[in-house]
N, CA, C and O atoms as a GROMACS GRO file, in nm:
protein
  360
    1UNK      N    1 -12.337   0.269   0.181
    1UNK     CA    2 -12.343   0.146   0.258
    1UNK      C    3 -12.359   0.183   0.406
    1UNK      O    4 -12.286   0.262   0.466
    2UNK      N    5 -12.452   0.124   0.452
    2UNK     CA    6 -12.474   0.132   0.620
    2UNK      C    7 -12.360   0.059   0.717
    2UNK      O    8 -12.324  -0.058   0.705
    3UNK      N    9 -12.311   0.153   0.816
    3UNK     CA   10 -12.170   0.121   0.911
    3UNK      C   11 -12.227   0.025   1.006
    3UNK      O   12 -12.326   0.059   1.070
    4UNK      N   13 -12.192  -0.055   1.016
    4UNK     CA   14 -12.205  -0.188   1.117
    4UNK      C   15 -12.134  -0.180   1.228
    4UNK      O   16 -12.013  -0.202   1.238
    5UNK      N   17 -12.233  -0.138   1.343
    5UNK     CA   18 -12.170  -0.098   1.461
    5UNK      C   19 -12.183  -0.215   1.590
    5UNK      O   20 -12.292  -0.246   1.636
    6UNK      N   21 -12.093  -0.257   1.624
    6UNK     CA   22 -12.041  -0.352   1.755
    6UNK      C   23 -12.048  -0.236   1.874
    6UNK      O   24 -11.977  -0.135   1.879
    7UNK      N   25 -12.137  -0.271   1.955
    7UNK     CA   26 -12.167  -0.205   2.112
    7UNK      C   27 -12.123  -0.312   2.184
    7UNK      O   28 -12.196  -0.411   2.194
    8UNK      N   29 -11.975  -0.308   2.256
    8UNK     CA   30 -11.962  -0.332   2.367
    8UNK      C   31 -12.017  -0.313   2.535
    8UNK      O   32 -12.041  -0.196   2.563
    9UNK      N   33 -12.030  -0.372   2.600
    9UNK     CA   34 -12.062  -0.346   2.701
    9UNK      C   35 -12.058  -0.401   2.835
    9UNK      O   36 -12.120  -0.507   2.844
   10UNK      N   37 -12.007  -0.362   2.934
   10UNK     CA   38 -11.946  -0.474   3.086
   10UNK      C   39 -11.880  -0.547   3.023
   10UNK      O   40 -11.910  -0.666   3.033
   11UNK      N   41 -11.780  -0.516   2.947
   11UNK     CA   42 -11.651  -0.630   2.907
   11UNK      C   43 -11.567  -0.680   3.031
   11UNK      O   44 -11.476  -0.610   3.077
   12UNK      N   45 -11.602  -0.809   3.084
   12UNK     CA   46 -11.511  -0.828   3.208
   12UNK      C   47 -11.389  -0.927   3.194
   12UNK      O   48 -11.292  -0.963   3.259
   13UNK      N   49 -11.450  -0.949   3.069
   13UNK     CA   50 -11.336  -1.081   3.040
   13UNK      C   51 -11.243  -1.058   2.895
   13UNK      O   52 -11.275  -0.982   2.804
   14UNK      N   53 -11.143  -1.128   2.901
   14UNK     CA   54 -11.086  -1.102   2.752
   14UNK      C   55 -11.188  -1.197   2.649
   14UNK      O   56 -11.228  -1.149   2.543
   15UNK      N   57 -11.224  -1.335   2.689
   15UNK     CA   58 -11.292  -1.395   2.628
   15UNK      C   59 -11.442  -1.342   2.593
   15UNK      O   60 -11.513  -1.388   2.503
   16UNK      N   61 -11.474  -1.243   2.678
   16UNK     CA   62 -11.664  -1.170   2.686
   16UNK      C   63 -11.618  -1.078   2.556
   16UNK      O   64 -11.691  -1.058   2.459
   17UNK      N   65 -11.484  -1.026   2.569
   17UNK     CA   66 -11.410  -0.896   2.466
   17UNK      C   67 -11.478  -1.020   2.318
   17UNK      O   68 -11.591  -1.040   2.274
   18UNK      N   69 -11.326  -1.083   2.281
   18UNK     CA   70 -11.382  -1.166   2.181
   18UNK      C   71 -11.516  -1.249   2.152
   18UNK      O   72 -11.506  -1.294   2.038
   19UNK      N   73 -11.587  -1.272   2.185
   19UNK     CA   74 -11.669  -1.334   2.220
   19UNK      C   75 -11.776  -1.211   2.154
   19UNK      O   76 -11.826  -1.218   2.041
   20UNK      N   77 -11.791  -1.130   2.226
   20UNK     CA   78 -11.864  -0.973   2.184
   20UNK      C   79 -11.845  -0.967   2.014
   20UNK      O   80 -11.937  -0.974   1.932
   21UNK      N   81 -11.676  -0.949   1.981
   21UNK     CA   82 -11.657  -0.875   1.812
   21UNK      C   83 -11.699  -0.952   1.726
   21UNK      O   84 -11.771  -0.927   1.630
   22UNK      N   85 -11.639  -1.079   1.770
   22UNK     CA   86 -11.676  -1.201   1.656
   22UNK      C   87 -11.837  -1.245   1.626
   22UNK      O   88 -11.884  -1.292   1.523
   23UNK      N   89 -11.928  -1.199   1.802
   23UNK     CA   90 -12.046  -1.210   1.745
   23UNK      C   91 -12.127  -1.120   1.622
   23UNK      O   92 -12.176  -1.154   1.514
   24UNK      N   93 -12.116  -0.983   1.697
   24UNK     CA   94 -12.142  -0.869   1.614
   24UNK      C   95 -12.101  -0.829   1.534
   24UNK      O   96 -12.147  -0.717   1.514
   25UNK      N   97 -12.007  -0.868   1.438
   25UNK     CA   98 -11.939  -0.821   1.349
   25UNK      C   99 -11.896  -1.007   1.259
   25UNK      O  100 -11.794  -1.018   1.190
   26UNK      N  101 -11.946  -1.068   1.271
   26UNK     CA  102 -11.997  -1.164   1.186
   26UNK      C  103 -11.783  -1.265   1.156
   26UNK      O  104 -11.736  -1.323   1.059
   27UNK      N  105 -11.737  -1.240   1.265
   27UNK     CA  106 -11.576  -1.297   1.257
   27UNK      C  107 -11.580  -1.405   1.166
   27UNK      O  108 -11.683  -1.471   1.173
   28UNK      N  109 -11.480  -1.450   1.068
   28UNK     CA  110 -11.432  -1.579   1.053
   28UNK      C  111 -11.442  -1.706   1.131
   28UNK      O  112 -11.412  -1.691   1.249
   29UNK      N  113 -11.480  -1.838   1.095
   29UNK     CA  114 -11.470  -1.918   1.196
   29UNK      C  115 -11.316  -1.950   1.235
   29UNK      O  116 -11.277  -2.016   1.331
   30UNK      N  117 -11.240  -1.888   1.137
   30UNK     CA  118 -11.070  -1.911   1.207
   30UNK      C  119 -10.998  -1.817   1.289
   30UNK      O  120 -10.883  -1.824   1.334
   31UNK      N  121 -11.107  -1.707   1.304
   31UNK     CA  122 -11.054  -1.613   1.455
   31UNK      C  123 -10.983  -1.692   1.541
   31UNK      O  124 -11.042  -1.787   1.593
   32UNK      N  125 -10.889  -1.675   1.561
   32UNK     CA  126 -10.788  -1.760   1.642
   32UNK      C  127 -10.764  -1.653   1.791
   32UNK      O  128 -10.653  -1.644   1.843
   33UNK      N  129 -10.884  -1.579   1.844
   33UNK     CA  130 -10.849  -1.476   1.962
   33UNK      C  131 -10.770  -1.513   2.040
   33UNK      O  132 -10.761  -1.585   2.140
   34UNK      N  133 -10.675  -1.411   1.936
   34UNK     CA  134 -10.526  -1.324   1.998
   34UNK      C  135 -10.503  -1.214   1.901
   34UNK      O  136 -10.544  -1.190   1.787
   35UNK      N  137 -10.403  -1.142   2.002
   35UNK     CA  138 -10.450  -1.003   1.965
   35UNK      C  139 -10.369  -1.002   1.756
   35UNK      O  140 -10.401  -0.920   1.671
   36UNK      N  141 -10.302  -1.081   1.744
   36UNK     CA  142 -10.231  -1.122   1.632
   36UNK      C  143 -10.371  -1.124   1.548
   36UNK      O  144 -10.386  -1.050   1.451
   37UNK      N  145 -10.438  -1.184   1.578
   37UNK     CA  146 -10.540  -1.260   1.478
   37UNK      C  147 -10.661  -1.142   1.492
   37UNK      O  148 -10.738  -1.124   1.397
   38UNK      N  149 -10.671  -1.072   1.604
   38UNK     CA  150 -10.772  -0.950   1.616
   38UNK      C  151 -10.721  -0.837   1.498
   38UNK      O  152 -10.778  -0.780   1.405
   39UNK      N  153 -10.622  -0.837   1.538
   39UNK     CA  154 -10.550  -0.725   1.428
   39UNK      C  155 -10.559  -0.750   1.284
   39UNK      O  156 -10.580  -0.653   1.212
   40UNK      N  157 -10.544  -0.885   1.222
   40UNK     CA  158 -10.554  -0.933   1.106
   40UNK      C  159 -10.705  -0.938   1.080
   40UNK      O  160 -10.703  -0.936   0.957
   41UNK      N  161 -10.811  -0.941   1.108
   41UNK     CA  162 -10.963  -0.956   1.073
   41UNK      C  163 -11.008  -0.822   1.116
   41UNK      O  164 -11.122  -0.792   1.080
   42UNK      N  165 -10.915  -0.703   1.211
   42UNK     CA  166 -10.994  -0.574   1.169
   42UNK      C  167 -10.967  -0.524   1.063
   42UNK      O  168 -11.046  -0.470   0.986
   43UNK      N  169 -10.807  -0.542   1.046
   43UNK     CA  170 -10.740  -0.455   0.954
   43UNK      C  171 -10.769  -0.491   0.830
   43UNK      O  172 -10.794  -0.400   0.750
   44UNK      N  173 -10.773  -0.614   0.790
   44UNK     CA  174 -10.843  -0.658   0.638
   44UNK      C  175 -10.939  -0.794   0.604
   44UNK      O  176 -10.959  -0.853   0.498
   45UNK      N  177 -10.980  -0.813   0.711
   45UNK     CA  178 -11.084  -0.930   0.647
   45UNK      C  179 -11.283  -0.857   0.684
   45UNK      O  180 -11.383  -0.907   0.634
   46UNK      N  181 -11.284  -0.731   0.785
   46UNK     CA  182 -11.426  -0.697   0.809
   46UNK      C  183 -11.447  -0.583   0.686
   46UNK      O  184 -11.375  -0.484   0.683
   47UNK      N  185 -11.532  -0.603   0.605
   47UNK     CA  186 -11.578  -0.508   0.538
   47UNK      C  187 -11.639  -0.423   0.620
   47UNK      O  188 -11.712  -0.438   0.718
   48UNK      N  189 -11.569  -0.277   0.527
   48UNK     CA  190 -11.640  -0.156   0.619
   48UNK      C  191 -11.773  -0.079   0.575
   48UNK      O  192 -11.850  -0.138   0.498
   49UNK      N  193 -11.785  -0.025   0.594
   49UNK     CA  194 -11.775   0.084   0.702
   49UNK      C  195 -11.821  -0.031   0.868
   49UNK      O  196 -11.891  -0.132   0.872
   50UNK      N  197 -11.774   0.017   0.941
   50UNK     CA  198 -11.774  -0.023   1.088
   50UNK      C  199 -11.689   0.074   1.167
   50UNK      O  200 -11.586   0.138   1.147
   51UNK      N  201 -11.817   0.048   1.310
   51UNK     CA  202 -11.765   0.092   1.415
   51UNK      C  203 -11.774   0.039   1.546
   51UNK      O  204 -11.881  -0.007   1.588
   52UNK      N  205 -11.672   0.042   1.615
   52UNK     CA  206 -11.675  -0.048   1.756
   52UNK      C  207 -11.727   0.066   1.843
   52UNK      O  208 -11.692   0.176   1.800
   53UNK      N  209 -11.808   0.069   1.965
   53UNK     CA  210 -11.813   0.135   2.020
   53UNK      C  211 -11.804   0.094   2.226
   53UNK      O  212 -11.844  -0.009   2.279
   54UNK      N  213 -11.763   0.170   2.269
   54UNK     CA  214 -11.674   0.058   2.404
   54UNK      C  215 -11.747   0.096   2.520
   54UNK      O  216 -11.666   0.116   2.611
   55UNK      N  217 -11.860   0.115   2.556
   55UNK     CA  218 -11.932   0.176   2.694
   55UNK      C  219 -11.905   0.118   2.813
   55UNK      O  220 -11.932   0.003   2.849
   56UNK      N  221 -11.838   0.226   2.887
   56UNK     CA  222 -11.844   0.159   3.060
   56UNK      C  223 -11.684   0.116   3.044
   56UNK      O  224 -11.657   0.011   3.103
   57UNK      N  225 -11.592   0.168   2.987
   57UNK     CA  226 -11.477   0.125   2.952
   57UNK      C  227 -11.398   0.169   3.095
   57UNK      O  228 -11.278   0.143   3.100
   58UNK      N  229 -11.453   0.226   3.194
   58UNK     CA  230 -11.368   0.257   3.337
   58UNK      C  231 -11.394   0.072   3.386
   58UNK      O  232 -11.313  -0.017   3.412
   59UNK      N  233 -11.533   0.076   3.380
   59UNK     CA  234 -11.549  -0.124   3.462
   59UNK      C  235 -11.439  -0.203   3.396
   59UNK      O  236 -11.364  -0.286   3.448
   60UNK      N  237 -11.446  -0.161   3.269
   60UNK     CA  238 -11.373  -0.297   3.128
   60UNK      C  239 -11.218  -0.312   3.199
   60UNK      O  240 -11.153  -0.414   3.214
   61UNK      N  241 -11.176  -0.142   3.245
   61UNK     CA  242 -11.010  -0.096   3.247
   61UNK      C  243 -10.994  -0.197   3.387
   61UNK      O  244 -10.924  -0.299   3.379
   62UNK      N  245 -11.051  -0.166   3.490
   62UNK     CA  246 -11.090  -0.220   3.581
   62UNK      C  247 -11.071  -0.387   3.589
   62UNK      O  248 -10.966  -0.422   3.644
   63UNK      N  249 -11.136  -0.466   3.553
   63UNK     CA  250 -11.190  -0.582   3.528
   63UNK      C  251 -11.068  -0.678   3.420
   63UNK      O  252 -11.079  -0.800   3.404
   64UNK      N  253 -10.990  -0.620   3.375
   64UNK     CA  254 -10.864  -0.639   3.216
   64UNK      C  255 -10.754  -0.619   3.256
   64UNK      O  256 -10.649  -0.683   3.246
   65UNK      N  257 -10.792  -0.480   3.323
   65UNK     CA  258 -10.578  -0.522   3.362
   65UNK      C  259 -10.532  -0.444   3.234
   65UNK      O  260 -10.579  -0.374   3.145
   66UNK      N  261 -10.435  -0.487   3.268
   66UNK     CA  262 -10.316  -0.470   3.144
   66UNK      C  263 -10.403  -0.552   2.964
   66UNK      O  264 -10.357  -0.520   2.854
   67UNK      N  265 -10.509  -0.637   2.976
   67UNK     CA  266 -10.508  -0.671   2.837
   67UNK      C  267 -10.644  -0.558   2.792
   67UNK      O  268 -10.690  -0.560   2.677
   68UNK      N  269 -10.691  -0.474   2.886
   68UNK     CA  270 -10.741  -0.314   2.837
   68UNK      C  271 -10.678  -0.263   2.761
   68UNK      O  272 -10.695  -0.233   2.643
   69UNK      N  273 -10.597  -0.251   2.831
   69UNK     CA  274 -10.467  -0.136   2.766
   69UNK      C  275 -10.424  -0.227   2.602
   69UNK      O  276 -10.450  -0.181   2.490
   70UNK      N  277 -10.374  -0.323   2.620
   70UNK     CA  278 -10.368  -0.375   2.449
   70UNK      C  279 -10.503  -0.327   2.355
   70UNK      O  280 -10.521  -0.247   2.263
   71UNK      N  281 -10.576  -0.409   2.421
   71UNK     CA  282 -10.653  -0.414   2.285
   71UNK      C  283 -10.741  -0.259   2.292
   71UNK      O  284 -10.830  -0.250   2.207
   72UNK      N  285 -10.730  -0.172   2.358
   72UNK     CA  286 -10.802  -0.040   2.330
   72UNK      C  287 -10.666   0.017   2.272
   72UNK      O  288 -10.672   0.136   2.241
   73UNK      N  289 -10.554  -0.040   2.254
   73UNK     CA  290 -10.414   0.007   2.152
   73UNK      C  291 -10.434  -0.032   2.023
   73UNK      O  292 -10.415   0.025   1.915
   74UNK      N  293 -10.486  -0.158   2.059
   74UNK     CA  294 -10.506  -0.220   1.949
   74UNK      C  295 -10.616  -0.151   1.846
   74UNK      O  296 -10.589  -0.105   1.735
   75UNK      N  297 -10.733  -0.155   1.903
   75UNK     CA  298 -10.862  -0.065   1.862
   75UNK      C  299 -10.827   0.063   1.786
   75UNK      O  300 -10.890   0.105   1.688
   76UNK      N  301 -10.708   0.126   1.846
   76UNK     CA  302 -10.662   0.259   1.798
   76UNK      C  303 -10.577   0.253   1.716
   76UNK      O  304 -10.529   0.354   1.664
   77UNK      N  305 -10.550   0.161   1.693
   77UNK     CA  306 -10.434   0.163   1.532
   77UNK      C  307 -10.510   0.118   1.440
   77UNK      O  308 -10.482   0.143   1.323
   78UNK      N  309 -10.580   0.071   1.461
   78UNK     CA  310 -10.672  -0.027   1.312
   78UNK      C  311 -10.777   0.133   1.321
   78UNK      O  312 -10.841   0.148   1.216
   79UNK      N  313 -10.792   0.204   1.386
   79UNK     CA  314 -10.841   0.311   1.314
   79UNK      C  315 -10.792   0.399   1.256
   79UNK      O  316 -10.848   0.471   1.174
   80UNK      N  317 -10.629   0.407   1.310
   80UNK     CA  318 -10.514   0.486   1.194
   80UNK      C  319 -10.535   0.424   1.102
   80UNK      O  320 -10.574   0.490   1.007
   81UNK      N  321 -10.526   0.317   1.086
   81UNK     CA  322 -10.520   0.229   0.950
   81UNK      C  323 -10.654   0.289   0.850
   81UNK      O  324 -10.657   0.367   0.755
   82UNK      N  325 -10.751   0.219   0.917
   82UNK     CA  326 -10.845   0.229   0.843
   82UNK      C  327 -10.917   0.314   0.826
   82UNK      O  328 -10.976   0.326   0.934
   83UNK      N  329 -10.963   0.404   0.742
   83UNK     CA  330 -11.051   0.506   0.714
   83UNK      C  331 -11.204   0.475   0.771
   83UNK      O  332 -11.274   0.540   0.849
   84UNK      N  333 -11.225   0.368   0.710
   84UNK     CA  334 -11.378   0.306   0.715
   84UNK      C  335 -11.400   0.244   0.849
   84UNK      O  336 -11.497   0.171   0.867
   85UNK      N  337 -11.316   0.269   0.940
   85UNK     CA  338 -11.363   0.188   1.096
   85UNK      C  339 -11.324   0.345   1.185
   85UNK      O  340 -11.272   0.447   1.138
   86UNK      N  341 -11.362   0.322   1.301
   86UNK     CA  342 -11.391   0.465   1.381
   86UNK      C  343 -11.399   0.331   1.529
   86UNK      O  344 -11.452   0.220   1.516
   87UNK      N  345 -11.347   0.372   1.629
   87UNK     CA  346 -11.330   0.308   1.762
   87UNK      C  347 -11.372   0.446   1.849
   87UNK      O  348 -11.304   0.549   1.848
   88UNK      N  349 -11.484   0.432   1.917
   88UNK     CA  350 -11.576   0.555   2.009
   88UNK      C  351 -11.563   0.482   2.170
   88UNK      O  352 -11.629   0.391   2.220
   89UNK      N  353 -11.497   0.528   2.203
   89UNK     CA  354 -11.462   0.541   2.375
   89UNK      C  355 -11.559   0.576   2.437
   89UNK      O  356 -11.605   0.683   2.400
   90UNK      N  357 -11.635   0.503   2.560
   90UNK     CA  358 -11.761   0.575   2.636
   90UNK      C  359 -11.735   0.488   2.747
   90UNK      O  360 -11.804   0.494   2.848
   0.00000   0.00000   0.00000
């Protein structure tokens, strides 16, 4: 099966963040973006193989604040979790 990859890019907003996964990666219409509900549709509702990939993530860190730091935490546990997802930092 071919990995379905989400390219982030100039993430300036938390809403551009969601806004981005749910497009590319085909979200539920009950994505409820928060990080509760991000965590629940990586961890078991996206069929895998997938990969997020985060470019320009100094602007994103920049531009986020403190909700960088969550959800690139976030990003990194749902890849402990999951075998079939991979989160690539650039």
């Amino acid at each position: 099966m071919p990995v379905k990859r989400c390219v982030l890019r100039d993430i300036h907003t938390l809403a551009g963040f969601y806004d981005e996964l749910a497009r590319q990666l085909a979200f539920p219409a009950h994505f409820g973006r928060n990080l509760d509900a991000l965590w629940d549709v990586l961890a078991g509702e996206i069929e895998g193989p997938f990969e997020i990939v985060w470019e320009h993530m100094e602007f994103s860190r920049e531009k986020l604040g403190a909700d960088f730091d969550r959800l690139a935490a976030l990003l990194d546990e749902v890849a402990v979790e999951r075998e079939d997802f991979t989160f690539i930092r650039q």
